[in-house]
C-alpha positions in Angstrom: 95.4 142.7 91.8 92.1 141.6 92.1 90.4 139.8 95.1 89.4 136.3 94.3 86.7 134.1 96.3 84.0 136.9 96.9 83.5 138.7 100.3 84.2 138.7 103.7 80.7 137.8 104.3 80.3 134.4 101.9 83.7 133.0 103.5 82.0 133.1 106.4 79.0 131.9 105.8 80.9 129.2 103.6 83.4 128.1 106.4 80.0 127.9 109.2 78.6 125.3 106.8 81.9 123.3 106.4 82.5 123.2 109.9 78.0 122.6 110.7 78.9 119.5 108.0 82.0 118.6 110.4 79.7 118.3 113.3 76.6 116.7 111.6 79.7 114.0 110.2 80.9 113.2 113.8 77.3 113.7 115.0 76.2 110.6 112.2 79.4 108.4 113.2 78.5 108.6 116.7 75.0 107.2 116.1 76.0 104.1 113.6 78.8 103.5 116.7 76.3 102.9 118.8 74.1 100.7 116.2 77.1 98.3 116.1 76.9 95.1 117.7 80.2 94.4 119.3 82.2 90.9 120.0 81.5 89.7 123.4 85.4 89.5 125.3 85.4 85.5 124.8 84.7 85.8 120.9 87.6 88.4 120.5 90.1 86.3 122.4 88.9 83.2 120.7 89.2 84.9 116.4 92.9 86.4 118.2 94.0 83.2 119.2 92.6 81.5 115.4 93.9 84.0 114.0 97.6 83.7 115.3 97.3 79.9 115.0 96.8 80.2 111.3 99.3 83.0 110.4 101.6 80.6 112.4 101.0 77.3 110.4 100.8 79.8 106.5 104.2 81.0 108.2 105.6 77.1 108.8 104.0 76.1 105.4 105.6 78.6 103.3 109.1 78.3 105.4 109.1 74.7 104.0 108.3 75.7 100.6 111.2 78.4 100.7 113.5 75.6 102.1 112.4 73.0 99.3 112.9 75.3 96.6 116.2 76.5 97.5 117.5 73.2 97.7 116.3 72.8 94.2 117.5 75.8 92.9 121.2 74.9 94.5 120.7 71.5 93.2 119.4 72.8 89.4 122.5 75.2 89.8 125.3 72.8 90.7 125.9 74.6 94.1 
């Protein structure tokens, strides 16, 4: 059977530059982490709490319109 993927040698080499490309990755993210300007505590609590208001009154609104239209649908039914 013959070897496939060349020698010993170029796996090497390959697998060194896969893992120098890992690094250099990690290395990159670090640096664009650090660029980032990040949400003082007051402003995240503040979007949390807008946040949670609104998925509350989407949640309310859409439970009345579920209610509504199952008491049309019994009604349009005859049940």
């Amino acid at each position: 059977m013959a070897r496939q993927g060349g020698s010993p040698t170029t796996s090497r080499v390959a697998t060194a530059g896969q893992r120098l490309l890992q690094w250099r990755f990690f290395a990159e993210t670090w640096a664009e982490l650090k660029k980032v300007t990040w949400p003082s505590r007051e402003d995240t609590l503040r979007l949390t709490i807008a946040v949670i208001a609104l998925s509350a009154v989407v949640g309310i609104a859409l439970g009345i319109i579920d209610l509504v239209f199952s008491f049309l649908a019994r009604f349009a039914l005859g049940g």
